[in-house]
TIRO-284446 format. One line per 4 residues: their letters; for each residue x, y, z of N, C-alpha, C. Coordinates in nm, 3 decimals, always signed. Layout:
// residues N
a = X/Y/Z/X/Y/Z/X/Y/Z | ...
END
This chain:
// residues 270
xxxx = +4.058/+3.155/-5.493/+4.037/+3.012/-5.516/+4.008/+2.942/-5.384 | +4.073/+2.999/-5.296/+4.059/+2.898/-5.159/+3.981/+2.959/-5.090 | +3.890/+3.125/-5.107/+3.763/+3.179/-5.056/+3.674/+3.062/-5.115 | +3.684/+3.024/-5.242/+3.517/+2.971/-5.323/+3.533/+2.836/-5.307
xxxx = +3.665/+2.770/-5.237/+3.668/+2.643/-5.204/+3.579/+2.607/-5.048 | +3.583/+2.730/-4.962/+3.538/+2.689/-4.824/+3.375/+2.735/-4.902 | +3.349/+2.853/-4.954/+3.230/+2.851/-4.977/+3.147/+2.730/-4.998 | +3.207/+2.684/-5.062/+3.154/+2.569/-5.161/+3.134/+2.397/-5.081
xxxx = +3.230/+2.401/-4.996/+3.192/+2.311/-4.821/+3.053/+2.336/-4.731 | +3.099/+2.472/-4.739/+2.979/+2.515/-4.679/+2.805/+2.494/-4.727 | +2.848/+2.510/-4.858/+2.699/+2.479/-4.897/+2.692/+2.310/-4.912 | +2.788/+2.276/-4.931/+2.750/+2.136/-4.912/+2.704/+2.090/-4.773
xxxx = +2.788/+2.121/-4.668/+2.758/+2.099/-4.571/+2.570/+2.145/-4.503 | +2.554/+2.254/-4.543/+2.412/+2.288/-4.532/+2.319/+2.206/-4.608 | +2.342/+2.154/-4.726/+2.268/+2.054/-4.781/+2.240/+1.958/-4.739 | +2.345/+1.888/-4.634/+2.369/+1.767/-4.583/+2.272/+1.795/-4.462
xxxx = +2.299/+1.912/-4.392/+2.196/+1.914/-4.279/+2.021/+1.921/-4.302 | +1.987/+1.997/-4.421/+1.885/+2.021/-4.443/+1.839/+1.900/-4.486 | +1.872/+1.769/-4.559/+1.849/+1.634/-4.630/+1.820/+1.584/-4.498 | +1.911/+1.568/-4.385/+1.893/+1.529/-4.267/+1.801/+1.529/-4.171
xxxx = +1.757/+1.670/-4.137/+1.610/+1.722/-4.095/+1.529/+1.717/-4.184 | +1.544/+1.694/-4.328/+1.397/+1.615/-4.375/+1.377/+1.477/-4.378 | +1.446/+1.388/-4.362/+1.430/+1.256/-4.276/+1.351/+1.218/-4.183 | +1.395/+1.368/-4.080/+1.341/+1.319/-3.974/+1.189/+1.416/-3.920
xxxx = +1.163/+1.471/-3.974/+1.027/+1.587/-3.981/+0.895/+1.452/-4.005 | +0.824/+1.502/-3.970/+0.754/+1.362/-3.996/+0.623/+1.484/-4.123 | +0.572/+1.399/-4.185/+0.473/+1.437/-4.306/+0.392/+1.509/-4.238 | +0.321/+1.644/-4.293/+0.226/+1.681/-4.254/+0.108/+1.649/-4.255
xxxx = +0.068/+1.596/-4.360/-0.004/+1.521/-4.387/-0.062/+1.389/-4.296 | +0.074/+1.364/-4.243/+0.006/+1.216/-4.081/+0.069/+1.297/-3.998 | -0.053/+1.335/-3.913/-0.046/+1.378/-3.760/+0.028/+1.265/-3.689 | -0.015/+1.141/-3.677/+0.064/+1.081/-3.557/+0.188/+1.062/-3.611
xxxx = +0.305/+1.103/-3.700/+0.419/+1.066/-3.733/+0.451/+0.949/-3.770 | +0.372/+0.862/-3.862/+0.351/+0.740/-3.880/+0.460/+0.731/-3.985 | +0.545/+0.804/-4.003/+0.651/+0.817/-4.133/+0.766/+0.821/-4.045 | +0.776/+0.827/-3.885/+0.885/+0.834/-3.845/+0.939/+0.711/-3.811
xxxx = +1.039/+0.651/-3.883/+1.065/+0.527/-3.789/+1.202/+0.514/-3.745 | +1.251/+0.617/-3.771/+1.373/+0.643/-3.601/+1.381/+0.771/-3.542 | +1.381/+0.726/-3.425/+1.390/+0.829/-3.285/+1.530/+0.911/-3.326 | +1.460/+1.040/-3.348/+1.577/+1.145/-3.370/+1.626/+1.210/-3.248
xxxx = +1.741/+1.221/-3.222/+1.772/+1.290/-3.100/+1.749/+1.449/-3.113 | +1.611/+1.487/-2.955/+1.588/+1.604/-2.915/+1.432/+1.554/-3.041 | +1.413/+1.503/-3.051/+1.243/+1.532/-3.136/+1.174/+1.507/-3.096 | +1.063/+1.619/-3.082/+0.976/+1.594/-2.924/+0.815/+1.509/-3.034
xxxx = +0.720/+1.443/-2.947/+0.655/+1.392/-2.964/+0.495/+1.493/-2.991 | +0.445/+1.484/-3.109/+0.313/+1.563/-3.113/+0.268/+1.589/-3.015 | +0.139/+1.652/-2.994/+0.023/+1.630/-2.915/-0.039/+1.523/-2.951 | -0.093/+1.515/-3.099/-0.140/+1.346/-3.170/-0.095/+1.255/-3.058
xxxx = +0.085/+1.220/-3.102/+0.187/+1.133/-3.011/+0.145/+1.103/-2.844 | +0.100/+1.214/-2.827/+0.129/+1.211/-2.681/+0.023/+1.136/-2.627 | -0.119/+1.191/-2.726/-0.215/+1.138/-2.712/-0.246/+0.944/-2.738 | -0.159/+0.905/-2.800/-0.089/+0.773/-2.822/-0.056/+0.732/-2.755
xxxx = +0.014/+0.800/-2.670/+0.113/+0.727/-2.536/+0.019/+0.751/-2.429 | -0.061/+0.798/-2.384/-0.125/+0.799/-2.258/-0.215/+0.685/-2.290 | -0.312/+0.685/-2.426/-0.421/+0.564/-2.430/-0.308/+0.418/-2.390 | -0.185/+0.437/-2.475/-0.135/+0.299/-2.426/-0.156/+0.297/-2.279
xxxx = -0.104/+0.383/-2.191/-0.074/+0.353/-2.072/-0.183/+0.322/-2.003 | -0.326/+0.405/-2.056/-0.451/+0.327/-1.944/-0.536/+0.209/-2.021 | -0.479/+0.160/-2.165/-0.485/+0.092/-2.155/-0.415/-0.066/-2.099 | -0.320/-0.026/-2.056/-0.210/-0.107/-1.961/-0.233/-0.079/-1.809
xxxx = -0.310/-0.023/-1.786/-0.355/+0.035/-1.615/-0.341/-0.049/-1.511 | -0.454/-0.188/-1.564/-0.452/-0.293/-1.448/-0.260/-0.315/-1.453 | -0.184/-0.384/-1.522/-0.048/-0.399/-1.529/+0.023/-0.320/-1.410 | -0.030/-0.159/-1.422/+0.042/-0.058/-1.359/+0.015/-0.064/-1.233
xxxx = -0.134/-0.148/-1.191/-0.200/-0.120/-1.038/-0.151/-0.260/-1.027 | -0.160/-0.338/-1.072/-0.114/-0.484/-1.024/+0.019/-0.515/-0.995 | +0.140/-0.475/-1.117/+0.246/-0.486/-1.144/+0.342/-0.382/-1.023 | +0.512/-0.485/-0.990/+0.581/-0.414/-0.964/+0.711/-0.368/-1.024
xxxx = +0.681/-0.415/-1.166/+0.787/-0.453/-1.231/+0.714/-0.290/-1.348 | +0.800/-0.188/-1.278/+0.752/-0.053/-1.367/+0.817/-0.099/-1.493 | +0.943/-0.163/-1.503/+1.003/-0.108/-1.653/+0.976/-0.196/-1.741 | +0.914/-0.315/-1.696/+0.850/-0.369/-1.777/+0.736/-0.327/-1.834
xxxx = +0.657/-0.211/-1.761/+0.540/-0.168/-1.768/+0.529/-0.080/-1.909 | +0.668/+0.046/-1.836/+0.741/+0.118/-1.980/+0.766/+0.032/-2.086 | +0.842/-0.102/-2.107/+0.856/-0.154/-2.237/+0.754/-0.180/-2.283 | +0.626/-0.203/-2.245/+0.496/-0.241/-2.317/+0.430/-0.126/-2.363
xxxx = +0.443/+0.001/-2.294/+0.363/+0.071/-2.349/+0.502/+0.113/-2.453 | +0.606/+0.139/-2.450/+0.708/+0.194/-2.586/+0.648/+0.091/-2.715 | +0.612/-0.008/-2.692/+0.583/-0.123/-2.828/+0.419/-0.083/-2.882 | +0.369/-0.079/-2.771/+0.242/-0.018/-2.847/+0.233/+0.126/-2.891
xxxx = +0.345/+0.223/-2.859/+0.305/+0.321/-2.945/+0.391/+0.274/-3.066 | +0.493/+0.223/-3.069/+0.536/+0.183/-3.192/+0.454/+0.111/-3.248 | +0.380/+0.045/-3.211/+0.305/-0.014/-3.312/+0.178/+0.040/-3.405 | +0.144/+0.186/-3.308/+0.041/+0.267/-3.308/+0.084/+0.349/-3.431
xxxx = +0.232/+0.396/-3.428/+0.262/+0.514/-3.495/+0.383/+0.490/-3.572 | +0.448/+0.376/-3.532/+0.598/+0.320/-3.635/+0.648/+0.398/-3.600 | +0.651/+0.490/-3.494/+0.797/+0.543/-3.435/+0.867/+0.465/-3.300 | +0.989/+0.440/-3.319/+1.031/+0.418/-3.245/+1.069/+0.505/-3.132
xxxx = +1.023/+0.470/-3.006/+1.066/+0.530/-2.895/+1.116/+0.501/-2.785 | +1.204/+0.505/-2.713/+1.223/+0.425/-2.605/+1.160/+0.437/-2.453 | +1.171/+0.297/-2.397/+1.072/+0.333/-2.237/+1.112/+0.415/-2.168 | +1.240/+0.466/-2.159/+1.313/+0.562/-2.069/+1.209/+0.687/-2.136
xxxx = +1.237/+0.730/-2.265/+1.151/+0.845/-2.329/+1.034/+0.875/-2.288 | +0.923/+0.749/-2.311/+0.805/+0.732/-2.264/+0.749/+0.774/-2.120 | +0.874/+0.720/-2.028/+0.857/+0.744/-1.917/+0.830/+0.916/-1.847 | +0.928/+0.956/-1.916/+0.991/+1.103/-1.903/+0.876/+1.225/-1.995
xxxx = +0.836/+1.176/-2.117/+0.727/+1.233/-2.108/+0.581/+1.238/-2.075 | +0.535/+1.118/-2.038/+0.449/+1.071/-1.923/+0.438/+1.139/-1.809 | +0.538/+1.160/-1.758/+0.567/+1.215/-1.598/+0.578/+1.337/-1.597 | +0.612/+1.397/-1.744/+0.688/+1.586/-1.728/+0.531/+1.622/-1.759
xxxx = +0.416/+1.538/-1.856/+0.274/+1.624/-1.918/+0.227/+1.594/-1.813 | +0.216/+1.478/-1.732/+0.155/+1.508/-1.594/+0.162/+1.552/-1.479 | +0.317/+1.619/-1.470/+0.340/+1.736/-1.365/+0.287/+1.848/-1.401 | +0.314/+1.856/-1.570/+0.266/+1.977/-1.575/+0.063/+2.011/-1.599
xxxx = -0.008/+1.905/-1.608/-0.170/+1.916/-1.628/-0.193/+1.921/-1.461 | -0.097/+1.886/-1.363/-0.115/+1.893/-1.221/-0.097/+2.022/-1.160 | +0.012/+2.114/-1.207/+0.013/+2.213/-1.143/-0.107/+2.280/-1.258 | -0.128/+2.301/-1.371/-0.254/+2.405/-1.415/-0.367/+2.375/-1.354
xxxx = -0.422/+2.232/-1.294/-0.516/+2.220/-1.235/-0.561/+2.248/-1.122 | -0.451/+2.284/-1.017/-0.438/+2.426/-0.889/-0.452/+2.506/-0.994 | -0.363/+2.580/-1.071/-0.424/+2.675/-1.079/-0.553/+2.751/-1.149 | -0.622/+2.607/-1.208/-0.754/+2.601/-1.252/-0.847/+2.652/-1.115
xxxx = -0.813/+2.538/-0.987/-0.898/+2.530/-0.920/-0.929/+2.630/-0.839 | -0.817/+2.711/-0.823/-0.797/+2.819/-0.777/-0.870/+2.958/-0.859 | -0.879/+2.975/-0.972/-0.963/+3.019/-1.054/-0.902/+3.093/-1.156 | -0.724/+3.087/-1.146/-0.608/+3.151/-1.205/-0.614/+3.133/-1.389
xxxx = -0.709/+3.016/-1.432/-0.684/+2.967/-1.547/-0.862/+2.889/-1.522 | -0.878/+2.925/-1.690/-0.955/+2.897/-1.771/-0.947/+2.676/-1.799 | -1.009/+2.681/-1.837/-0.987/+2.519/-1.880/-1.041/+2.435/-1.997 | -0.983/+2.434/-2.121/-1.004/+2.448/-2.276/-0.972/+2.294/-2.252
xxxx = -1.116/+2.255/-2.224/-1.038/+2.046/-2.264/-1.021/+2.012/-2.401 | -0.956/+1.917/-2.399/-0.917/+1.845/-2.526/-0.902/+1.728/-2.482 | -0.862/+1.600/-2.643/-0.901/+1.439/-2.578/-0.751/+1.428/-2.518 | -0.631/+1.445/-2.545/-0.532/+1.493/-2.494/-0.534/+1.506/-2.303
xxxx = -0.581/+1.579/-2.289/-0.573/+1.658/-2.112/-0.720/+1.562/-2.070 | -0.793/+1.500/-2.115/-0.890/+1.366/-2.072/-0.814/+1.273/-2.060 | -0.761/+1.237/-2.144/-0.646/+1.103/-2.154/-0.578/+1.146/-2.024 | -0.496/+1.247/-2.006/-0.414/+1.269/-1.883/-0.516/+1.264/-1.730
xxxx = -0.602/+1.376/-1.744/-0.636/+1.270/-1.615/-0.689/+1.185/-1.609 | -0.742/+1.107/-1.675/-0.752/+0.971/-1.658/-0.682/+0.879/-1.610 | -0.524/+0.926/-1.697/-0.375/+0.809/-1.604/-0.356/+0.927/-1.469 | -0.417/+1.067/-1.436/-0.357/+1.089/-1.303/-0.457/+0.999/-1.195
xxxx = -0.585/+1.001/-1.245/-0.699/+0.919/-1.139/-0.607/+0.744/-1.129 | -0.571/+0.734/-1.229/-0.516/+0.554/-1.216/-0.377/+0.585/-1.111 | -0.248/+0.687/-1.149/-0.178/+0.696/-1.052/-0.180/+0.754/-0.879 | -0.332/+0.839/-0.862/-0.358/+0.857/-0.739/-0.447/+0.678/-0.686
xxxx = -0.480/+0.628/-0.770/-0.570/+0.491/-0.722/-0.425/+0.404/-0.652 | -0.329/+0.412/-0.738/-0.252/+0.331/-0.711/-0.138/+0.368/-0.581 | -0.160/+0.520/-0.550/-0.078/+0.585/-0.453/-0.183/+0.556/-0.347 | -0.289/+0.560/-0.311/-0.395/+0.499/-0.242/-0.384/+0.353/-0.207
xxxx = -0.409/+0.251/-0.280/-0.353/+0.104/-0.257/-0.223/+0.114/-0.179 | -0.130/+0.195/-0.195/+0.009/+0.142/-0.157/+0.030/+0.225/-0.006 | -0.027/+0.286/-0.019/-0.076/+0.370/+0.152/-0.154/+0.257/+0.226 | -0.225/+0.248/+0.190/-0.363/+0.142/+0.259/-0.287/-0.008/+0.297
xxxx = -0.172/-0.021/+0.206/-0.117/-0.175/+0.200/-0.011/-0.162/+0.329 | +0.036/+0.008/+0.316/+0.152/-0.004/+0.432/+0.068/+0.003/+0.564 | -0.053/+0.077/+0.590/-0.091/+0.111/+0.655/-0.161/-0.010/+0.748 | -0.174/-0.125/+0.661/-0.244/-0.217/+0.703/-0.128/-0.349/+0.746
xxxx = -0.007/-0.348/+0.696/+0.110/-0.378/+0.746/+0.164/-0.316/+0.880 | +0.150/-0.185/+0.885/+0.187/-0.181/+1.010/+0.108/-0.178/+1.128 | -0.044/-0.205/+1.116/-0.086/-0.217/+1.202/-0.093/-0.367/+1.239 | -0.082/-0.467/+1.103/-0.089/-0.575/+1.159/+0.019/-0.635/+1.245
xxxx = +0.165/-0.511/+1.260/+0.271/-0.532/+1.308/+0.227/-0.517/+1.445 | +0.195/-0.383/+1.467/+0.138/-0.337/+1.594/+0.057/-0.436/+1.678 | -0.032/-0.492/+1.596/-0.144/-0.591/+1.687/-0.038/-0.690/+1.705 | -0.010/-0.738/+1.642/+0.125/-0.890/+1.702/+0.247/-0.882/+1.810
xxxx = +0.240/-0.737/+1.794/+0.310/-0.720/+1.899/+0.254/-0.702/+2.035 | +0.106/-0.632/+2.026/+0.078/-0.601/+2.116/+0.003/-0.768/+2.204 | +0.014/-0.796/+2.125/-0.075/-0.988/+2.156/+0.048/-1.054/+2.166 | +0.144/-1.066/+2.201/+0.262/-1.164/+2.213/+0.286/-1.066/+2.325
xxxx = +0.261/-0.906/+2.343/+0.265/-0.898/+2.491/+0.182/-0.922/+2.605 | +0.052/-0.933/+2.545/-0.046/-0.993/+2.617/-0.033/-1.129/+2.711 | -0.010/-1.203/+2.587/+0.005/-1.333/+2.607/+0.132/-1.345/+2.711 | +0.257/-1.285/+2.701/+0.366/-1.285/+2.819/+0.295/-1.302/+2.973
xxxx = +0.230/-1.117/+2.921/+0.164/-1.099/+3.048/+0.075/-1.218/+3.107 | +0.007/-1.290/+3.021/-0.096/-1.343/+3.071/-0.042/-1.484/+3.160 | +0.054/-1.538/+3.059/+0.111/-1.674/+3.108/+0.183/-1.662/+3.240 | +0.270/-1.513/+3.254/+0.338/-1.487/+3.383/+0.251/-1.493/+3.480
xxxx = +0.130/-1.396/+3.515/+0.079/-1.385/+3.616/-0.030/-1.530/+3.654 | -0.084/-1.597/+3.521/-0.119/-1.744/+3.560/-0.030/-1.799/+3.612 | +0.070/-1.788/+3.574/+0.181/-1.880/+3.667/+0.215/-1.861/+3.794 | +0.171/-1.752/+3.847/+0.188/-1.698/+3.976/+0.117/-1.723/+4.074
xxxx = -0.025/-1.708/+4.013/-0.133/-1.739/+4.093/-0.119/-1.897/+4.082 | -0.083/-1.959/+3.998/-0.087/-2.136/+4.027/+0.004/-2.182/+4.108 | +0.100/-2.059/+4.101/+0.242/-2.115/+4.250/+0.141/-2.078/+4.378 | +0.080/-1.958/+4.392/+0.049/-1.900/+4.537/-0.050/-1.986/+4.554
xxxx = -0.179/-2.039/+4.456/-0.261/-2.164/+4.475/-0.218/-2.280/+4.534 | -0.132/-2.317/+4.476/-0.042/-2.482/+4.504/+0.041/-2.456/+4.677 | +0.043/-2.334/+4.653/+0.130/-2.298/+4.837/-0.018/-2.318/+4.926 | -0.128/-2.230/+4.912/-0.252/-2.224/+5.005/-0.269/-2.384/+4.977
xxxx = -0.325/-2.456/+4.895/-0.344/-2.654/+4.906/-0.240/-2.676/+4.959 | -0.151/-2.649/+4.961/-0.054/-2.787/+5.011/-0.033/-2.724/+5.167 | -0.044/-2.574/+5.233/-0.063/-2.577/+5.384/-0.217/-2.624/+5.431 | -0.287/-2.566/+5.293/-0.442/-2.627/+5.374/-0.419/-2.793/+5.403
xxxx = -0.380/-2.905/+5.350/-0.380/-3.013/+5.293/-0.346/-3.057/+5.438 | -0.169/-3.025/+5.449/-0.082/-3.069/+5.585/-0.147/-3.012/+5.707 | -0.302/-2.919/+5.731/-0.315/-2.836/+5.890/-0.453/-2.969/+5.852 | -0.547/-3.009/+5.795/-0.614/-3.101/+5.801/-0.618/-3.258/+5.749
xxxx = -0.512/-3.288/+5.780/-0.469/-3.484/+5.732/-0.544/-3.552/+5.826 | -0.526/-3.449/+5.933/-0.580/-3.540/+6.041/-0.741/-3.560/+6.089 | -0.833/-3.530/+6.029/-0.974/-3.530/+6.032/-1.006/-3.516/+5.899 | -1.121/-3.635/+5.837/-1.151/-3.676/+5.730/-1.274/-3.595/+5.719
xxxx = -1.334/-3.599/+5.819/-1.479/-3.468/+5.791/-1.409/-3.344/+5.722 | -1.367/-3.298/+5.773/-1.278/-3.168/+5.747/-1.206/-3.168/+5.583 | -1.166/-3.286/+5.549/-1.067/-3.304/+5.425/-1.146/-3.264/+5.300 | -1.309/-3.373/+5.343/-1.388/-3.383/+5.205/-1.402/-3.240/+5.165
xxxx = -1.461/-3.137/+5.237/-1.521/-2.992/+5.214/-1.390/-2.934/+5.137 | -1.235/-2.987/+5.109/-1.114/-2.906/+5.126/-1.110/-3.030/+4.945 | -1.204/-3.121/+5.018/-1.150/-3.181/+4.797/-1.217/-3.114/+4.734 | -1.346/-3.097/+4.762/-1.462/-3.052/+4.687/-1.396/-2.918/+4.679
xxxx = -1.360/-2.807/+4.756/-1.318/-2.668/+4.750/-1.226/-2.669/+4.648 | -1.100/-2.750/+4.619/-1.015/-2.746/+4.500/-1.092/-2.792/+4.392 | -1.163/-2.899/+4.385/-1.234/-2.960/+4.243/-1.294/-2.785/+4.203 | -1.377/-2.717/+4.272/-1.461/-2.639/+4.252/-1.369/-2.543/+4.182
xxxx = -1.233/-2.510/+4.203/-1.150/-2.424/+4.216/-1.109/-2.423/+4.067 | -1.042/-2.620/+4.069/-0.972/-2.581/+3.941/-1.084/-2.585/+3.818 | -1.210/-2.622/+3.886/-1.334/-2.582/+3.767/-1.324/-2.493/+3.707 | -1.336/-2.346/+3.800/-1.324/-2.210/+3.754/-1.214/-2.155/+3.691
xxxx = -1.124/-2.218/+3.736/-1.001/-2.171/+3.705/-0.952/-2.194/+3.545 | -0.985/-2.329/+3.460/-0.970/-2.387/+3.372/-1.088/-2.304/+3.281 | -1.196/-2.274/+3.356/-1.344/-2.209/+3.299/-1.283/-2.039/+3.240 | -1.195/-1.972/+3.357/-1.171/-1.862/+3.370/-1.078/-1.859/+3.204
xxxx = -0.981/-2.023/+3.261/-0.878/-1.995/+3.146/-0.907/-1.958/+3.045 | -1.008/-2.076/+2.954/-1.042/-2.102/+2.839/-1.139/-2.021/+2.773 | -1.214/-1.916/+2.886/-1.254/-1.796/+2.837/-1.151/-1.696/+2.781 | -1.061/-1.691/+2.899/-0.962/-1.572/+2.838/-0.874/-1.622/+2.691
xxxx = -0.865/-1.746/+2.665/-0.803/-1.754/+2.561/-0.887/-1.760/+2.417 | -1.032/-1.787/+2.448/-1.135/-1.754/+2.312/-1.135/-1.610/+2.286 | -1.144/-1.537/+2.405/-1.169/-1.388/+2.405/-1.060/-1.338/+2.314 | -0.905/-1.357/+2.406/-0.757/-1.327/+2.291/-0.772/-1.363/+2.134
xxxx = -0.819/-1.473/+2.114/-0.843/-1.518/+1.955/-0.899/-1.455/+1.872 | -1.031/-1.384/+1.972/-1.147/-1.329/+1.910/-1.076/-1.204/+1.886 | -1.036/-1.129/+2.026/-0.932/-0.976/+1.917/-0.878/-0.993/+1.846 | -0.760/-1.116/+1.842/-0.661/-1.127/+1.692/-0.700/-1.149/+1.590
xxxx = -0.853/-1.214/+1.587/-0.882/-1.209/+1.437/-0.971/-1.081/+1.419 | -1.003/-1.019/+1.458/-1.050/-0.898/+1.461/-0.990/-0.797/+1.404 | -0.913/-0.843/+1.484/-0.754/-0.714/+1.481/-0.723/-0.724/+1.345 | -0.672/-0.854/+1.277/-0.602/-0.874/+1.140/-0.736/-0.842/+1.058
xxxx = -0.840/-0.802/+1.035/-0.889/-0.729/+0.915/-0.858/-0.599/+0.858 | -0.822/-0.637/+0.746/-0.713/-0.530/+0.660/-0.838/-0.418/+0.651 | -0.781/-0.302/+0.562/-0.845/-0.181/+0.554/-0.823/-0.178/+0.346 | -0.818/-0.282/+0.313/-0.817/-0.249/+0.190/-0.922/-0.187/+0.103
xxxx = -1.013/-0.177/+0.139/-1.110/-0.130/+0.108/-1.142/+0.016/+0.097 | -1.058/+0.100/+0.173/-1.063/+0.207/+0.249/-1.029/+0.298/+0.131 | -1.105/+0.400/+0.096/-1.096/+0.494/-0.051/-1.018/+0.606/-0.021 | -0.965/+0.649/+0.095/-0.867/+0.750/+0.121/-0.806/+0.696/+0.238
xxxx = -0.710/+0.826/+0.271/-0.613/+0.792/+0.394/-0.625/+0.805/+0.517 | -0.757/+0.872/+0.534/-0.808/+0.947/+0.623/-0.912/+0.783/+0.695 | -0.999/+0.760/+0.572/-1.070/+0.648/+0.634/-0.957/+0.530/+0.698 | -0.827/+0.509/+0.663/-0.762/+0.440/+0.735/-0.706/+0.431/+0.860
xxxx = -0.670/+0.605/+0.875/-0.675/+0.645/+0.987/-0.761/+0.590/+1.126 | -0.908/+0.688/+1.042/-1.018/+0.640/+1.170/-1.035/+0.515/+1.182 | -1.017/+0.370/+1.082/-1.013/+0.242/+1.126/-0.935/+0.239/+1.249 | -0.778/+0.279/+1.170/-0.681/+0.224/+1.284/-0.739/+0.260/+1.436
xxxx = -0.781/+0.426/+1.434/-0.807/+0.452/+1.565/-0.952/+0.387/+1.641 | -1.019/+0.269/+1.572/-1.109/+0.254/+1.577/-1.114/+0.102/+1.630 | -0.957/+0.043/+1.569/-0.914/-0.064/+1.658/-0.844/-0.067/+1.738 | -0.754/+0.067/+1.759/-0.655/+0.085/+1.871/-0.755/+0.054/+2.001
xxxx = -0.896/+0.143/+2.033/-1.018/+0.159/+2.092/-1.048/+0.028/+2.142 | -1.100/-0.049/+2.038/-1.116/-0.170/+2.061/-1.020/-0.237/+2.179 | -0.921/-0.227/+2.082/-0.793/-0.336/+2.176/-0.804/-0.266/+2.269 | -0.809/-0.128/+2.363/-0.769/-0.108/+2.459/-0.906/-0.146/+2.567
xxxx = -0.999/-0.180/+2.518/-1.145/-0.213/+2.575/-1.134/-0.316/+2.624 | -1.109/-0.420/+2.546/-1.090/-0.546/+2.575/-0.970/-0.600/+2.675 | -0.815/-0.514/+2.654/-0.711/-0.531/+2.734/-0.790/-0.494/+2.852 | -0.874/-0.404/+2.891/-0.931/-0.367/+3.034/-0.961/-0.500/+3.104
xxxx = -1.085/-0.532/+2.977/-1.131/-0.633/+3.028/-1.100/-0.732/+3.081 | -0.960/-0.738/+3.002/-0.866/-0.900/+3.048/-0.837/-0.907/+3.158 | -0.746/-0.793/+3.165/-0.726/-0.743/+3.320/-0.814/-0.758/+3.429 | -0.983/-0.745/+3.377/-1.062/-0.763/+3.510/-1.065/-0.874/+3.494
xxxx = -1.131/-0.972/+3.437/-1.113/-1.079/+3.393/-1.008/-1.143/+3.482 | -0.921/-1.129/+3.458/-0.740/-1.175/+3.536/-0.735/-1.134/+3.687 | -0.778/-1.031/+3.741/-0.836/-0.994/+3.890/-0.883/-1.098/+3.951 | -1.021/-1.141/+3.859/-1.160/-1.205/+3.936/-1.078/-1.353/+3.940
xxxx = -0.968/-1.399/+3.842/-0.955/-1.530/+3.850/-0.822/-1.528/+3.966 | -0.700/-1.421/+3.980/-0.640/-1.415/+4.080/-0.728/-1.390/+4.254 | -0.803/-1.362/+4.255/-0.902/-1.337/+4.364/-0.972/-1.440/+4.436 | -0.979/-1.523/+4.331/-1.076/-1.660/+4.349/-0.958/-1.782/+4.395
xx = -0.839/-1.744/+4.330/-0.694/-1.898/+4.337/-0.674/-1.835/+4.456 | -0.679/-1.677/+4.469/-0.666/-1.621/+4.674/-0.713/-1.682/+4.766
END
């Protein structure tokens, strides 16, 4: 009696499971699981499905290249496949199989390229790289954005040292200037022939000198805005590179120059 009593649990209990997994099986009959409308735990998503969830995502692309707000990104595409297929799924889910089919269409494609594997497309593995070309576009932008941040760090720094430099040693030469006038000034007070040639020599002086200035400070302007043109444009990492090294060049051309520049006007206040 109490053998055919557990028997008899048992088959109930198997009934209960089997009623259960037909709930959640989606119709054969609809490929995209359009009969599923709750997320069963461990039920993986078609190929159909999957193919659902990637169109959402490039069709959400600009969002993804614009946006920094990823999980908002995930809740939009979880609503459009629900809306696509009446299954509910969540963005965490979405996310996770998004990221696992495109690790994995990334490594077969080494070993495509390599010649290890054959390559049987489907709209499926199109859809995928399609969102891998949108996530290398967007790993590109965010290289190019740092890249162009830190050089614009670099140039500001290197121009606020300029400028130190520049104001110190003007200031030097306007002390050692103001020392040569004021002994020239006191050894001729006393003969007026002598004085005029010594006004005219300073007028002439601080001509150049103001001339010298206001060159060197158009010139500085002219690198800094030079300098601050971004590299956004730049289609790999490599072309950012050769920019940068292409203004490092620059700036160091021009720092020469200043320097001579800064010679000829300390030479002349001599």
């Amino acid at each position: 009696m109490l053998r055919e009593s557990c028997d008899l649990r048992k088959g109930v209990s198997a009934a209960v499971v089997v009623g259960l997994v037909g709930l959640f099986q989606a119709n054969p009959e609809d490929p995209v699981g359009s009969n599923l409308r709750i997320s069963a735990r461990g039920l993986r998503p078609s190929d159909e499905e999957k193919l659902v969830l990637f169109n959402s995502c490039l069709e959400l692309q600009q969002q993804w290249l614009e946006g920094s707000n990823k999980e908002k990104f995930w809740q939009s595409v979880a609503q459009r496949f629900e809306a696509s297929t009446g299954r509910q799924y969540r963005w965490e889910s979405c996310r996770r199989t998004v990221n696992n089919e495109v690790k994995r269409r990334r490594e077969y494609l080494k070993s495509y390229e390599t010649g290890k594997a054959s390559e049987p497309k489907s709209d499926l593995h199109e859809a995928i790289d399609m969102w891998i070309e949108i996530l290398d576009q967007r790993d590109m932008i965010v290289l190019a954005s740092q890249a162009s941040a830190e050089q614009r760090r670099l140039d500001a720094a290197v121009d606020d040292d300029f400028r130190r430099q520049f104001t110190e040693r003007l200031g030097q030469s306007r002390v050692r200037n103001e020392s040569t006038i004021s002994s020239t000034t006191s050894a001729t007070e006393d003969t007026e022939d002598s004085e005029r040639p010594k006004r005219r020599r300073r007028t002439r002086l601080n001509d150049e000198e103001d001339a010298m200035t206001t060159a060197l400070v158009d010139l500085t302007k002219a690198v800094s805005e030079s300098l601050l043109t971004t590299s956004q444009e730049s289609k790999d990492m490599s072309t950012v590179v050769e920019n940068i090294e292409r203004r490092l060049e620059h700036l160091e051309a021009n720092y020469i120059r200043t320097n001579e520049l800064l010679e000829r006007l300390i030479s002349k206040l001599n």
